[in-house]
Structures are given as structure tokens and as C-alpha cells.
N, C-alpha and C positions, 0 to 999 in steps of 0.2 A: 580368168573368171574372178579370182579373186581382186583383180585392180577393178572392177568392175563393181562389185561390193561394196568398194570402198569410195569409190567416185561420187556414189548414192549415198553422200552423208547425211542430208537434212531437205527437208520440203522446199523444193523450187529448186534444187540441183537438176539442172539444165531445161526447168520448165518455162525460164524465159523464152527462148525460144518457138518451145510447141505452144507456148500459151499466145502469142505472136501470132500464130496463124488461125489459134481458135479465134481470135479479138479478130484478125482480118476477115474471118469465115462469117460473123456475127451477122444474120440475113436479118435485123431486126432495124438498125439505124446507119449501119455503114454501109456508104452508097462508090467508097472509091476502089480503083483497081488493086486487085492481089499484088502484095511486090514480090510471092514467086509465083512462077512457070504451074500453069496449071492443063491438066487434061480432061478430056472431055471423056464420060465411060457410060453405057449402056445401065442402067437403072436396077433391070435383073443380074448384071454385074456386083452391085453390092448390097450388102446384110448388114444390120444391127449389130453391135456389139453385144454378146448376149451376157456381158458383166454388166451393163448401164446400168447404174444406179437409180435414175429415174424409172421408173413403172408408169406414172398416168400421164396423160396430156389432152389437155383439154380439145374436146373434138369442134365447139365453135371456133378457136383460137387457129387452131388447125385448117379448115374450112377458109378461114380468113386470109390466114398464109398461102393456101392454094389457088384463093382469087387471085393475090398477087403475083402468082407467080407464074398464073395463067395469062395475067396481064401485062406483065414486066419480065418474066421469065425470073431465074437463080443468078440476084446480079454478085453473090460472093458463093464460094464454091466449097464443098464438103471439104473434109480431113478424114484423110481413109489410108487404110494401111493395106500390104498384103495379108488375106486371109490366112492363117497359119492352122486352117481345116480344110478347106477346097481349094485346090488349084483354081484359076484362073477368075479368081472371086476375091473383090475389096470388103474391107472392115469400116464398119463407122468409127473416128473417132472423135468427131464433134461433125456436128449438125445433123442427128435424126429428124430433127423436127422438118427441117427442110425436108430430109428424103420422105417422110413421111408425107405431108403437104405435096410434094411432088407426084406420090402413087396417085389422091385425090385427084390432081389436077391431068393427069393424064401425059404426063413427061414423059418419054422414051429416053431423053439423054443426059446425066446430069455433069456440071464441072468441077473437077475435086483437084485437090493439091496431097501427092501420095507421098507418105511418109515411113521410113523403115522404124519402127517402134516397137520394143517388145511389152509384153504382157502388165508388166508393173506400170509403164508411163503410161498407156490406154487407158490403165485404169486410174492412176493418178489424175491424169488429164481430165479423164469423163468427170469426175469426182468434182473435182475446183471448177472446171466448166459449169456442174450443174448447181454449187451454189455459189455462184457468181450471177446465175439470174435473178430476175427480180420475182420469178412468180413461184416461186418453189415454197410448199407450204410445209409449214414448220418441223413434220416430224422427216419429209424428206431432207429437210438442211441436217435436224441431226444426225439421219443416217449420213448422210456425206461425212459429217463430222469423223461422224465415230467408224467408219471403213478408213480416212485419213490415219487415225490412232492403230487400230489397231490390225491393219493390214501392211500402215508403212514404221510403225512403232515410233510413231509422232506424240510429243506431248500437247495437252491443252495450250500451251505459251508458244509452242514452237504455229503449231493451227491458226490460232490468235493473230501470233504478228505476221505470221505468210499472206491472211487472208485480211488485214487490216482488222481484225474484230477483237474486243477486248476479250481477255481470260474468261470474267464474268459472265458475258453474253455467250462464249462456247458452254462454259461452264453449265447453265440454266436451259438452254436448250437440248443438251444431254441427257438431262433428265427428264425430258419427258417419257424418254424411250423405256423409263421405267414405270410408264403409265401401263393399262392391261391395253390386249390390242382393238377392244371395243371400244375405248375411250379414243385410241392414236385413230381410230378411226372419224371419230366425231370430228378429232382435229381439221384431219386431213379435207374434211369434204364443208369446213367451215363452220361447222354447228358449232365449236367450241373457237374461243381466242386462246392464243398463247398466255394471257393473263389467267382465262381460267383456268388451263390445263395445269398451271404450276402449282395452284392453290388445292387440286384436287391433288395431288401427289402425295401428300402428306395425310392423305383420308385413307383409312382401313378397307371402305366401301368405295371406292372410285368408280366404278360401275353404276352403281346405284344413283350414285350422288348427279355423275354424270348425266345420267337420264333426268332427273329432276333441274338441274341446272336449264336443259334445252328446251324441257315441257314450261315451265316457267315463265321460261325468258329471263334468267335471272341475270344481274352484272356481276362483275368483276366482283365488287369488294360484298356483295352480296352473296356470291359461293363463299368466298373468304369465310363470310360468319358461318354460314352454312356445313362450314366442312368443322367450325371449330366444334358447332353445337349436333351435329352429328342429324339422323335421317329424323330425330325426335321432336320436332319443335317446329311451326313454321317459320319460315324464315321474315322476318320484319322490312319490308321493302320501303324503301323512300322516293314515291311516285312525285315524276315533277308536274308542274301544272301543266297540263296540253294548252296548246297555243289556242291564239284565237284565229276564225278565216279569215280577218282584213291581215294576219302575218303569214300564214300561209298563202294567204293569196299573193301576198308580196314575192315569196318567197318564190313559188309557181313563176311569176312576171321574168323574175332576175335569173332563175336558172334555164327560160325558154330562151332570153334575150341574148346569154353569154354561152348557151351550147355547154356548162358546164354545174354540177350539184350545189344549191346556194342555201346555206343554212342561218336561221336569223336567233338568235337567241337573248331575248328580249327581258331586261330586269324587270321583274315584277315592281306595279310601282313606282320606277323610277322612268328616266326619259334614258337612259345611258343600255348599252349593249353590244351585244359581238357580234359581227358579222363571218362567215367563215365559206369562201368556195373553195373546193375541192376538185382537182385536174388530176388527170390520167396519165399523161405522158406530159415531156417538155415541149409540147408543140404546142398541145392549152396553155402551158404558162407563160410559151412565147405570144400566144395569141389574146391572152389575157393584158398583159403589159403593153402589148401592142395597143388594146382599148383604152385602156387605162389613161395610157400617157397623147393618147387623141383626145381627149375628155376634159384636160386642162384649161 
């Protein structure tokens, strides 16, 4: 027991491996075959992990996944362990989303690659799995953060360089968590940015301020004053000019044309300006340069 203790010195002690199979498992862009042995298991065979870290998922995103999957089937296959509560019952330990997607779509059989793992690497695993995605909103990454710290007694530097992220950036996202949980709330479902939530942090009334930020519509550096000068004052906004329809209309033309959001921001008075599209995945921007370098 105790060489075992010891084996587990520092974050990523022997998570190459299992992290190996979550990257293979990744039902989002990888399309090649498992390099291990994987088996096929009955669907009412496995259960969630009920430590996951994640709580929400989005139910369009989901739906989306279950077309796919109704149409292509599960082309990379879960990580599941044996259950250590029911006999003859698998554990998730990377890919809910899939199993989930799969009840949707009507799946009787799904293909997992099973792993003997105890309790700390599941949850190690589900932890770094879940902020390694891309769509995880802000106060779930710092819960990941902070179950990293204080469940495997990981420092900020140690999290940092495992996960390629600076100190800073763990550092700033940590604190939101000491936001109240109607504000993490606002976060979580988008009404607030990460910009604002940081600037309210340091407000006595976060709550308050927080409702008036969303009623508003206010920016960034607009809570900023806001939280300096407190609920007393209105806040001095600096509206820019709205466009005119011959650049909206342009604008309408270029993002029908390229399938992707086209913003034109145009100097007042001058002839010079920014153009800026906006892609979703790398297959717009493979599809975008594609146009681009046709057009020459």
C-alpha cells in the first residue's frame, strides 16, 4: 500500500497512458481505429460515474451526437471500468456524452475499452478529460481546477504546467468560485463573460451588481466602473454609432455567401476598416482558406 502512495507523486503519474485512451476514445474528430482490443457491452451494462465532475450538457449538442450516431454508429469506443458497486455493471470513465447520445439514439450495444482503475485515476481522469474540452464554461473548468488541488494536493504551478496553462490563468479562474452562487450561475448559462465575473469579485454587492450588469447589457470595462462607483450612480456608457443598412447589408451578403458570422467595422469617416469572420470548428477554417486561395 504504501509503494503505492508513493508511486502517485505528482499530476500525470501514469496518466499518460489512461489519457491515451481518452484522446483515442474522443468521438468528436477522431475517426481512426482504437490501438487497443476493445469490447462490445450491452448499454443497460453501464452507468455514469457518479463522481463526474460535469453536471450539464447541452441537450441540442447531444441530440446532434445521437443523429450521428444513429447514422454512423460509435466510431471510437467508451473507457469503462469495472463497477466497484454492482456486479456485472461497467463504470464510465471517459465518454458520457456518447453514452448519453446513445440512450437518445436508440443503441442497444455500445464498444468500450475496459480498464482496471481505482477510484483516484477515475477521478483524476474525468477531471483533466473534462477540462480539456473546448466547451466547458468557466466555473466548471475552475471546479476541475480546484478538485485537481484539493483532492490530489496539486499546486497551482504543478495544474499549470500538466495542463499547459499559465499560473495566472489557473490562478484567475479560481476565483470566481468565490463569486455567490447566483452570480456562478449567470456565468454558467452565459449571461455574464469571464471578464465581467472578475471585476464583480471585488464588489461587496456581486449579486446586485450582477443583475444590473445583465439588465443593462453592460461591457466589460463598463461593470469595471461600475463596481468601482458602487449601485449609486448610473453608469456612463460609451455607445458606438450603429451601422448603417448599405454595411449591414453587406455584412448579411458575406456571411450568407461563406456559411460563416461576417462582421465589418467600418471607421467613421475614413475609407480604412476591419473585417473580421468568425468559424466554429477547423473545418470552416479549412473551408474558408480553401475559398480564399480560389479567389486569387
Amino acid at each position: 500500500m504504501s509503494q503505492k502512495k508513493n508511486d502517485r507523486r505528482g499530476l500525470g503519474r501514469g496518466l499518460s497512458a489512461l489519457m491515451a485512451d481518452v484522446n483515442i476514445a474522443s468521438q468528436d474528430s477522431v475517426t481512426e481505429k482504437p490501438a487497443r482490443p476493445e469490447q462490445v457491452l450491452p448499454i443497460e451494462k453501464i452507468e455514469p460515474n457518479p463522481d463526474q465532475p460535469r453536471r450539464s450538457f447541452d441537450e441540442k449538442l447531444l441530440q446532434d451526437l445521437a443523429n450521428s450516431i444513429s447514422e454512423k454508429g460509435i466510431i471510437q469506443p467508451l473507457i469503462v471500468r469495472p463497477s466497484p458497486r454492482k456486479p456485472n455493471t461497467y463504470e464510465i470513465v471517459a465518454g458520457e456524452r456518447r453514452w448519453r447520445a446513445s440512450q437518445i439514439a436508440q443503441v442497444h450495444d455500445i464498444p468500450v475499452i475496459i480498464r482496471e482503475l481505482d477510484d483516484t485515476e477515475v477521478l483524476e481522469v474525468a477531471i483533466i478529460e473534462n477540462i480539456q474540452r473546448s466547451d466547458l464554461n468557466p466555473v466548471e473548468e475552475a471546479i476541475g481546477y480546484r478538485q485537481l488541488m484539493d483532492r490530489f494536493g496539486h499546486t497551482q504551478e504543478k495544474v499549470a504546467s500538466a495542463l499547459s496553462k499559465s499560473r495566472s490563468y489557473i490562478a484567475n479562474l479560481l476565483r470566481l468560485l468565490q463569486l455567490p452562487d447566483d452570480v456562478q450561475a449567470m456565468l454558467r448559462e452565459g449571461l455574464l463573460s469571464t471578464g465581467h465575473a472578475r471585476a464583480l469579485i471585488t464588489s461587496e454587492n456581486p449579486s446586485e451588481l450582477a443583475k444590473k450588469v445583465v439588465a443593462e447589457g453592460l461591457s466589460v470595462r463598463e461593470t469595471e466602473r461600475l463596481v468601482k462607483q458602487g449601485m449609486s450612480e448610473p453608469v456612463k456608457r460609451t455607445l458606438k454609432p450603429s451601422k448603417d443598412a448599405d454595411t449591414k447589408a453587406i455584412e448579411g451578403d458575406l456571411s450568407a455567401a461563406l456559411g460563416m458570422k461576417t462582421i465589418i467595422d467600418h471607421a467613421q469617416g475614413k475609407e480604412n476598416g476591419k473585417l473580421t469572420i468568425q468559424y466554429k470548428s477547423l473545418e470552416q477554417l479549412d473551408e474558408l482558406c480553401r475559398i480564399l486561395s480560389t479567389t486569387r
